[in-house]
C-alpha atoms as an extended CHARMM CRD file, in Angstrom:
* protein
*
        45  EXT
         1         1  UNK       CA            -27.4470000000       15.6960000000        8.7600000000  PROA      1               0.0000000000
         2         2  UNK       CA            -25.4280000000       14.3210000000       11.7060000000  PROA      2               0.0000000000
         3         3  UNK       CA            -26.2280000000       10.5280000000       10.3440000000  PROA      3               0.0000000000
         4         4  UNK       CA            -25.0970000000       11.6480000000        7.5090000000  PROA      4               0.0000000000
         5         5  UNK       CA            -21.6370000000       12.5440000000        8.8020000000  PROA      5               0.0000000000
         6         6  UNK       CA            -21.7460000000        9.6650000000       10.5570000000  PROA      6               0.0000000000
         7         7  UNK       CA            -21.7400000000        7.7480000000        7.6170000000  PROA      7               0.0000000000
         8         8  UNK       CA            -18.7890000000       10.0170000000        5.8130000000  PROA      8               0.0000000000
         9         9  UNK       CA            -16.6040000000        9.1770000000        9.0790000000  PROA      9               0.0000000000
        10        10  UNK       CA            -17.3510000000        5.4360000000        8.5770000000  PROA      10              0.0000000000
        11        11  UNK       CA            -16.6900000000        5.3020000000        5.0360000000  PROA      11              0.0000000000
        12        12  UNK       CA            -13.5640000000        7.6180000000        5.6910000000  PROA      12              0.0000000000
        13        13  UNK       CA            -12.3710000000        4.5330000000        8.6150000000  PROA      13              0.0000000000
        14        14  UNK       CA            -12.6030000000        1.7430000000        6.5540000000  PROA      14              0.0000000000
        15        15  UNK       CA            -11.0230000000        3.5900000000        3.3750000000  PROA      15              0.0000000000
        16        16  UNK       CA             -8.2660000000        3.9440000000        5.5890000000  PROA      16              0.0000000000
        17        17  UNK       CA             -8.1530000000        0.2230000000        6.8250000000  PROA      17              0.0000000000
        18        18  UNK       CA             -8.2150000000       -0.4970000000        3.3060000000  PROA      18              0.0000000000
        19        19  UNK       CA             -5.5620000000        1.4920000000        2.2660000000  PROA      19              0.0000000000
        20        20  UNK       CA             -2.6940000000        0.6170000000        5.1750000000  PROA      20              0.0000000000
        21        21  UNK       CA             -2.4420000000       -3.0000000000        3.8700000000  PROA      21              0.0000000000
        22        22  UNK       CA             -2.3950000000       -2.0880000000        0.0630000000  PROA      22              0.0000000000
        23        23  UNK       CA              0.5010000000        0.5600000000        0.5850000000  PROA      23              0.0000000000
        24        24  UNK       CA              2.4300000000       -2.0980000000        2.1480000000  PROA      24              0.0000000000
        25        25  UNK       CA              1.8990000000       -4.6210000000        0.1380000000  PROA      25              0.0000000000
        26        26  UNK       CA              3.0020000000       -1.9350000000       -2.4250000000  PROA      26              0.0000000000
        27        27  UNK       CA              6.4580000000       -1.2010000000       -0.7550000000  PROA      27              0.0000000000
        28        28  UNK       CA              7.1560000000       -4.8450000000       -0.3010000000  PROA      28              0.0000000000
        29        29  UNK       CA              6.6420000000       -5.0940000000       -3.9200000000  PROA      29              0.0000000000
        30        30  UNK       CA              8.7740000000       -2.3550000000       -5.0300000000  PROA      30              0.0000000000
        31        31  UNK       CA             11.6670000000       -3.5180000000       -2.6370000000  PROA      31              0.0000000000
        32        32  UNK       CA             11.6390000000       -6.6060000000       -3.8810000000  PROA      32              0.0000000000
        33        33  UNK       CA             11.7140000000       -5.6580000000       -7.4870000000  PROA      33              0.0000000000
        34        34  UNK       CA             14.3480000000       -3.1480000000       -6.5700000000  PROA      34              0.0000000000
        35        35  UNK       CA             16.9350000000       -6.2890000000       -5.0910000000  PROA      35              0.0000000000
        36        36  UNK       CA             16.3030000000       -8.2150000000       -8.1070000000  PROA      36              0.0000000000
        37        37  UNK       CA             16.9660000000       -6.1230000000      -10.3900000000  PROA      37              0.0000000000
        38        38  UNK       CA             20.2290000000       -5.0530000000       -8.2670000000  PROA      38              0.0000000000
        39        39  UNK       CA             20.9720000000       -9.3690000000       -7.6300000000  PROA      39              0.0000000000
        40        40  UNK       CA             20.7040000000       -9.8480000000      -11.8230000000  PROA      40              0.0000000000
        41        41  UNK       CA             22.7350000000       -6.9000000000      -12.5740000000  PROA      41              0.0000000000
        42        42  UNK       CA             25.5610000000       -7.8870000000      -10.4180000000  PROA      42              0.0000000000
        43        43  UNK       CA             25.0440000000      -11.4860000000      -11.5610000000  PROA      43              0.0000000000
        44        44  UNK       CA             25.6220000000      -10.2360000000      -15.1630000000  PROA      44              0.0000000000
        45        45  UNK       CA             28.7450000000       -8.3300000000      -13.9700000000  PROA      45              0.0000000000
């Protein structure tokens, strides 16, 4: 029983560790999509 929470914890941790880099990478993405789509609409002005 107690192992087995252990494990849970664990899995939790690293699904965590996982996740910080992948959101980031994320919001970088969607920034930089967001200034080029604003840099090729004022382009096109």
């Amino acid at each position: 029983m107690i192992s087995n929470i252990a494990k849970t914890g664990n899995d939790f941790m690293s699904y965590k560790t996982a996740i910080i880099p992948v959101s980031m990478t994320g919001i970088y993405l969607s920034v930089s999509y967001c200034l080029f789509i604003a840099k090729s609409a004022v382009l096109n002005e």
